[in-house]
N, C-alpha and C positions, 0 to 999 in steps of 0.2 A: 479610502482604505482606513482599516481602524489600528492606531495604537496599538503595536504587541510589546512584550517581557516574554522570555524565557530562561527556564530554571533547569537544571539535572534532579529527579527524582528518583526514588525507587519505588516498584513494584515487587510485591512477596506473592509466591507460589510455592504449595508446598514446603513451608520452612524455609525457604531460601528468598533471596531478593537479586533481582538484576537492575540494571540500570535504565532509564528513559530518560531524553531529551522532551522536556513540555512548554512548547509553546501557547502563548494565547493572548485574548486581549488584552493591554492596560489597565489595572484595576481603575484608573479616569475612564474607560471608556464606558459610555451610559448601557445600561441594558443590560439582562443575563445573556449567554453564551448562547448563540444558536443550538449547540451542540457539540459533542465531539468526535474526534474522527482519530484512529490511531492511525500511523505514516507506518508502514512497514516495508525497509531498506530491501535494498537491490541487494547481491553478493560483497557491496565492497561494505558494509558495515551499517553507523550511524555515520555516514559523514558529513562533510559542507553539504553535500547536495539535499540528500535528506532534510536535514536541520534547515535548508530552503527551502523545500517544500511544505514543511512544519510552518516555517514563519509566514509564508504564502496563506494556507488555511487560515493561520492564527489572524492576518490581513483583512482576510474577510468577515471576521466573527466568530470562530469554530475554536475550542482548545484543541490543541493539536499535538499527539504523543507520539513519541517514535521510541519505543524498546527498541533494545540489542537483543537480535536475535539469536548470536553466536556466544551468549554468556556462559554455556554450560561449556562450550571451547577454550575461549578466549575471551576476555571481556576489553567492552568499549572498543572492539573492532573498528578504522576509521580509517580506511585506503581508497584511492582516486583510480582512475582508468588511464594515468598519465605515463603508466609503466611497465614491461614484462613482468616481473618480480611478484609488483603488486597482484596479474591478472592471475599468477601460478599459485598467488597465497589465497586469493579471493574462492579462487575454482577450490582448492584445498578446503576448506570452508564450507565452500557447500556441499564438496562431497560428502564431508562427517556430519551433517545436518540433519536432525533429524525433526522432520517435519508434524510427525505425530505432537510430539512432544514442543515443539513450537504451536502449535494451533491452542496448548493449554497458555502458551506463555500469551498471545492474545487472547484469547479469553478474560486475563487476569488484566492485561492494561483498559479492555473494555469497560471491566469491572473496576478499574482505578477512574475511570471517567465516570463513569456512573456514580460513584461514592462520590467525586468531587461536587457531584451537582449537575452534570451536563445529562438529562433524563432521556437522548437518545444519542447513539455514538454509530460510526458507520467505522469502514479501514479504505483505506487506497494504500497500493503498493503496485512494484514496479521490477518486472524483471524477478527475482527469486520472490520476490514480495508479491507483484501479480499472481504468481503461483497459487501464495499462502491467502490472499486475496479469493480466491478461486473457492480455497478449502474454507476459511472463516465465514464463507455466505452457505456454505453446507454443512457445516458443524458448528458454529459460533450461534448466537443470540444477537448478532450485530445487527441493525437497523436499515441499513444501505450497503454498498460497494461498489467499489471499481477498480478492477483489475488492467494494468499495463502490461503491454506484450509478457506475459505470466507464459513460463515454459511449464511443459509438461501437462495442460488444462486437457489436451486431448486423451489422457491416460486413466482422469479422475471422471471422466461424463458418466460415470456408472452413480456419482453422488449425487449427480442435478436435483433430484427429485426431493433433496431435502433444502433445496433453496427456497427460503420465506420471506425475503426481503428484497426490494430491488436492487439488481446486480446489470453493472458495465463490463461490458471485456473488450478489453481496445486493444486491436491486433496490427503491426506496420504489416504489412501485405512483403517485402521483401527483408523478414524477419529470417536470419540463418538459423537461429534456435529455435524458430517456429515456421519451419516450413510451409509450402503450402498445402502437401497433402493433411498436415495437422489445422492448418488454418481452418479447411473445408470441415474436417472432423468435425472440430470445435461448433464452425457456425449453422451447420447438418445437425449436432446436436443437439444445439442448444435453439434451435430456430421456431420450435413448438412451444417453449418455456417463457409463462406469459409477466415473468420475471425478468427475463433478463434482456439485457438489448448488446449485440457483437457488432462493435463496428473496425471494420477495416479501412485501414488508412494506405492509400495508393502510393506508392515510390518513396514509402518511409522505410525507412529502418530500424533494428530495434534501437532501445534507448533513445526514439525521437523526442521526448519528455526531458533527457538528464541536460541540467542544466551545465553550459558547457564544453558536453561531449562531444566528440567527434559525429555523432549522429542527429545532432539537436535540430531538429528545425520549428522555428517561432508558429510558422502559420500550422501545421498539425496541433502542436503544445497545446495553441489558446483553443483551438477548435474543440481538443478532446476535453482539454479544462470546462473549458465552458460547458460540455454535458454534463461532467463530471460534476460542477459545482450545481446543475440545476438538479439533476439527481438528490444532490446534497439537499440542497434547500426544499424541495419536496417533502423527502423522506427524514428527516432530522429536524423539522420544526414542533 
């Protein structure tokens, strides 16, 4: 594993700037950046988990940005799954979210990786992030992807057909926010598209990735990881 630092940056859109957590190598560590990969957060925020997944990527070689998606709400949003409160403020959150205008705010940290040097950047996200994962491989100029149990992908299959980059959708098979009749949708749709690859994962749950959670479990994590990062490495060299 290589040497990381990380720092709080901004990214500008439109006259304005919001915040990102940037992970990445050790400037000691030999060699340019594989690449970068923007982390784009679940509903609870940037939080620890995020900012771990960040440092994970950054582990392996990759700069690794994680925007605040809720800046135009609340800024530096950063809640755990440890409490009612927290899941009624989360949910609140993503109700006012407006994802149109999130897929610009990706765009723009893409484009913060690219200006930093990293000359190809992919996204992974997880949960609302899966989602936005979903949409940045059909409207973004991103390089790669990989979406985590991403709710609502069954809604968007009408965009597939602008996906030009290789995209993962990793589904837990006893997802409540992703049912199975959406499951099938999804993997019915997207099962012709010589882009993408949907793997469902048996007797997971969502958030089987969050480090942590109540749903976490190690053996799915590394398994999907490890596509996930060989994707990466393919596509981002």
């Amino acid at each position: 594993m290589t040497e990381t630092t990380h720092d709080n940056v901004q990214i500008t859109v439109n006259d304005d700037q919001f915040d990102a957590y940037l992970a990445r190598p050790d400037k000691s560590s030999q060699g340019a950046p594989k690449g970068g990969i923007v982390v784009i957060q679940e509903i609870f925020g940037v939080n620890e988990d995020i900012k771990q997944t960040a440092n994970w990527l950054a582990s392996e070689g990759y700069w690794a940005l994680a925007p605040d998606l809720f800046w135009r709400q609340e800024r530096n949003v950063s809640l755990s799954d440890g409490s009612e409160e927290e899941w009624q403020k989360a949910f609140a959150l993503m109700t006012g979210y407006d994802g149109d205008e999130g897929i610009g705010d990706i765009q723009a940290a893409i484009d913060y990786l690219r200006a930093a040097g990293c000359a190809k950047v992919g996204t992974i996200g997880f949960c609302l992030g899966g989602r936005m994962v979903y949409l940045a491989a059909c409207r973004t100029n991103g390089d790669a992807h990989a979406s985590y149990y991403g709710v609502g992908i069954q809604d968007m299959l009408g965009e597939a057909d602008n996906i030009t980059a290789p995209t993962l959708i990793h589904i837990a098979a006893q997802d409540e926010f992703v049912p199975k009749p959406a499951q099938a949708a999804i993997a019915d749709g997207l099962a012709d598209h010589e882009l993408v690859d949907v793997h469902i994962y048996d007797g997971q749950d969502h958030a089987f990735a969050r480090h942590n959670g109540m749903h976490y479990d190690a053996a799915a994590s590394q398994l999907a990881h490890g596509r996930t990062l060989e994707i990466f490495a393919k596509a981002l060299s």
